[in-house]
C-alpha positions as CSV (number, residue, x, y, z in Angstrom):
1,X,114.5,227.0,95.3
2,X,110.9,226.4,95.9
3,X,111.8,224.6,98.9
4,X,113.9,227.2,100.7
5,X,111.6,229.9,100.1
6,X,109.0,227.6,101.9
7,X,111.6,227.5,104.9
8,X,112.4,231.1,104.8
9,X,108.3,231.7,105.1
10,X,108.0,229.4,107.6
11,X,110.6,230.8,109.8
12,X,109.1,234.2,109.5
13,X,106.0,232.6,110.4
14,X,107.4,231.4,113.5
15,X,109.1,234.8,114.4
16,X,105.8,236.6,114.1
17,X,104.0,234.7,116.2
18,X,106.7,234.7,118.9
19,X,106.6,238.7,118.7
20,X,103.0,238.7,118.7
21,X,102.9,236.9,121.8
22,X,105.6,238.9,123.4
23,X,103.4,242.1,122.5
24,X,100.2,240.6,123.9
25,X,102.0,239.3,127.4
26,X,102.6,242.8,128.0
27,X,99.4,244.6,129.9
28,X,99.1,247.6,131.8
29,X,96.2,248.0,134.9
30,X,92.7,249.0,133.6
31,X,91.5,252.0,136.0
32,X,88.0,252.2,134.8
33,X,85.9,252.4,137.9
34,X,84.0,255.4,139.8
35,X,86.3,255.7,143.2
36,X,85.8,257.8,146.5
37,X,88.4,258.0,148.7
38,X,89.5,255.6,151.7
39,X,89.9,257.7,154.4
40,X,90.9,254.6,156.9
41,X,93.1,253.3,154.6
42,X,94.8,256.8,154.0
43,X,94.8,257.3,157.5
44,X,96.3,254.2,158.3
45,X,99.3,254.9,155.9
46,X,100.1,258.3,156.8
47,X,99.2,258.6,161.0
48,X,99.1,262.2,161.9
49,X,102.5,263.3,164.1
50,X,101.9,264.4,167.3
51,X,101.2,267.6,168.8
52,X,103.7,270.0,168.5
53,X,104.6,273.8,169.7
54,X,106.1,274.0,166.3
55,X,103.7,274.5,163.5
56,X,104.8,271.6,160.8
57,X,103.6,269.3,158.2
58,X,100.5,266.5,158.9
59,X,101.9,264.9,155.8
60,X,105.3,264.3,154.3
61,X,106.8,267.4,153.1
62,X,103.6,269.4,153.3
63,X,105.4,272.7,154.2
64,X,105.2,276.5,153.2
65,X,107.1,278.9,154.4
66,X,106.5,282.7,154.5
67,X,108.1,284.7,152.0
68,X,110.9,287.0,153.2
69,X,110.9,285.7,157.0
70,X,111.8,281.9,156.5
71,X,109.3,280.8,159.0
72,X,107.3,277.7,158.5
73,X,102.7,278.2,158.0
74,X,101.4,275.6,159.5
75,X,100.6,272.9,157.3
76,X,96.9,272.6,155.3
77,X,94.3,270.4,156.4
78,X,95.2,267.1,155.6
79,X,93.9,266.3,151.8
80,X,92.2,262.8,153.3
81,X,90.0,264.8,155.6
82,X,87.7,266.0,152.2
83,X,86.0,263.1,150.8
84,X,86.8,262.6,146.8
85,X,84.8,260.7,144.4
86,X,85.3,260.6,140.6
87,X,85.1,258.2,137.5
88,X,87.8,256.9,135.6
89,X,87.5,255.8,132.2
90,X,90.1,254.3,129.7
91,X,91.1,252.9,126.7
92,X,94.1,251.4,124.9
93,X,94.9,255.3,124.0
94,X,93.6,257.5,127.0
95,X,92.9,257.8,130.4
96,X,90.1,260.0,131.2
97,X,88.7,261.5,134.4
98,X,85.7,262.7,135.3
99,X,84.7,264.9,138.5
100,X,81.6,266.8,140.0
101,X,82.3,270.7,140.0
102,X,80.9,273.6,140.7
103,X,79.6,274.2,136.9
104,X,78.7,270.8,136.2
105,X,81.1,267.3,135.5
106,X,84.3,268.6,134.7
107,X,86.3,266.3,132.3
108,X,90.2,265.7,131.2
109,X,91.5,263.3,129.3
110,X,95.5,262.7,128.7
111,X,96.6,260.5,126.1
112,X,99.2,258.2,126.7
113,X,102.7,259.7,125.1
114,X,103.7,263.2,125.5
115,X,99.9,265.4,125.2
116,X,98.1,268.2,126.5
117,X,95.0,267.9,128.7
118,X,91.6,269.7,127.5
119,X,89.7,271.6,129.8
120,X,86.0,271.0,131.0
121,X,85.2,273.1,127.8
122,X,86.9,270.9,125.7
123,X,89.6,273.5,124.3
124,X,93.2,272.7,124.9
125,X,94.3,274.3,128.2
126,X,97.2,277.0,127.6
127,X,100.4,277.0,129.0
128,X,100.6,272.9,130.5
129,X,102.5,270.5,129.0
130,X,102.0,267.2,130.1
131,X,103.7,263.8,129.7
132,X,101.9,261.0,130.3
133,X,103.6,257.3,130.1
134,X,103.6,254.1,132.0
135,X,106.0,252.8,133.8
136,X,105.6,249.6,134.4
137,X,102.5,248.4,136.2
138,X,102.0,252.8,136.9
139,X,100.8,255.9,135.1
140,X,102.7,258.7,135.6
141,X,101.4,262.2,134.6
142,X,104.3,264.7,134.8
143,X,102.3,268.0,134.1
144,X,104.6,272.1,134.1
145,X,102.4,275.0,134.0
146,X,103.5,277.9,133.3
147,X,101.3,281.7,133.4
148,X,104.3,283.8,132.9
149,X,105.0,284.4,136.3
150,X,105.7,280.8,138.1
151,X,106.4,277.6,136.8
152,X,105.8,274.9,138.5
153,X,106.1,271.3,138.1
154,X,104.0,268.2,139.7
155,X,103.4,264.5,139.2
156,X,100.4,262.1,139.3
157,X,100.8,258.6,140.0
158,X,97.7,256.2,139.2
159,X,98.8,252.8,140.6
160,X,97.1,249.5,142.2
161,X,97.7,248.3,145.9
162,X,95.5,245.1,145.9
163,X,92.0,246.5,144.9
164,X,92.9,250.3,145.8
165,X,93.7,252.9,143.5
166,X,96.5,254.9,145.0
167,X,97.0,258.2,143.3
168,X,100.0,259.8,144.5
169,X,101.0,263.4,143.9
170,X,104.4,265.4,143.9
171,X,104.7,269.1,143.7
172,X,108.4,270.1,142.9
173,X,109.9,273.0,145.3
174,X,108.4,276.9,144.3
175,X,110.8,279.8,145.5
176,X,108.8,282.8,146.8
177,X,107.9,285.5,144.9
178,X,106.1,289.1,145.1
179,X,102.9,287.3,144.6
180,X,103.1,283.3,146.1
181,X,105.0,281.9,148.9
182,X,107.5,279.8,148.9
183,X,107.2,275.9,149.2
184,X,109.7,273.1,149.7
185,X,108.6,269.9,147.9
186,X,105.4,268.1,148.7
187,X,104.1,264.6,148.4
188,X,100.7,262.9,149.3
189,X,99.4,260.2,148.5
190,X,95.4,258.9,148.9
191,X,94.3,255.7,148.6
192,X,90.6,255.5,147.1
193,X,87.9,252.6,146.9
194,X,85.8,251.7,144.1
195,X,82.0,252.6,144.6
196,X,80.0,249.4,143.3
197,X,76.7,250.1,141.9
């Protein structure tokens, strides 16, 4: 009896440590860094169309149209032409970032699972819900606000090409309303390089 209890522990043994090594082959990208943005890089990836009589987008689906007339604004400047720079810093649990603003560093941190962010006062902001998860080698922050009289939805995308941190961001489309045009979906991405000290 002795002995097959000895087996039976020994087996479980094994099966523990071959789980534990299954959970510790799995790793996700550290972001931890202070980045500014690439604006070769971003340039490089996203060339600006040529001149047109048509106003249009400068980046994929950048484009708002005029409530009521179904015309087309021309598009904003291009987000790569303002220089970004902000610190990203992360644990097993959360991602936070960290930015200068007009009051001061302005802070949020999301916790990975389904969260709400905290404002730069460090109150839980109203009216977002957010879910933040990786997939795969990416985290994706999935964020709908709503003040009662839009709702809109967007995502955040932190991922790795080679040593840049491309954040990519999708707005979903907006219909117009009395007070906010509308817009059809948007997508930019910005690749950023890490500021060495």
């Amino acid at each position: 009896m002795s002995r097959s209890l000895a087996i039976l522990a020994l087996c479980c043994a094994l099966a523990g440590g071959a789980v534990s090594a299954q959970v510790q082959s799995v790793s996700v990208p550290d972001f931890s860094g202070r980045w500014t943005t690439d604006v070769d890089k971003t340039k490089a990836a996203f060339p600006a169309p040529a001149q047109s009589t048509t106003p249009g987008p400068s980046l994929p689906g950048a484009v708002a149209v005029k409530p009521g007339t179904g015309k087309i604004d021309p598009a904003p400047t291009p987000p790569f032409s303002v220089v970004e720079t902000f610190v990203l810093r992360q644990t097993d649990t959360t991602l936070t970032r960290e930015s200068d603003g007009p009051r001061g560093v302005q802070s949020v941190t999301y916790t990975f699972g389904t969260t709400k962010p905290v404002d730069p006062t460090g109150q839980v902001a109203g009216n977002h819900v957010v879910d933040v998860r990786w997939v795969n080698e990416s985290l994706v922050i999935s964020t709908t606000q709503d003040n009662g009289k839009d709702r809109t939805t967007s995502t955040t995308t932190y991922s790795f090409d080679g040593p840049s941190l491309v954040v990519t961001t999708t707005q979903a489309a907006r219909p117009a309303t009395a007070a906010s045009k509308a817009f059809a979906p948007r997508t930019r991405t910005i690749y950023y390089k890490q500021v060495v000290h």
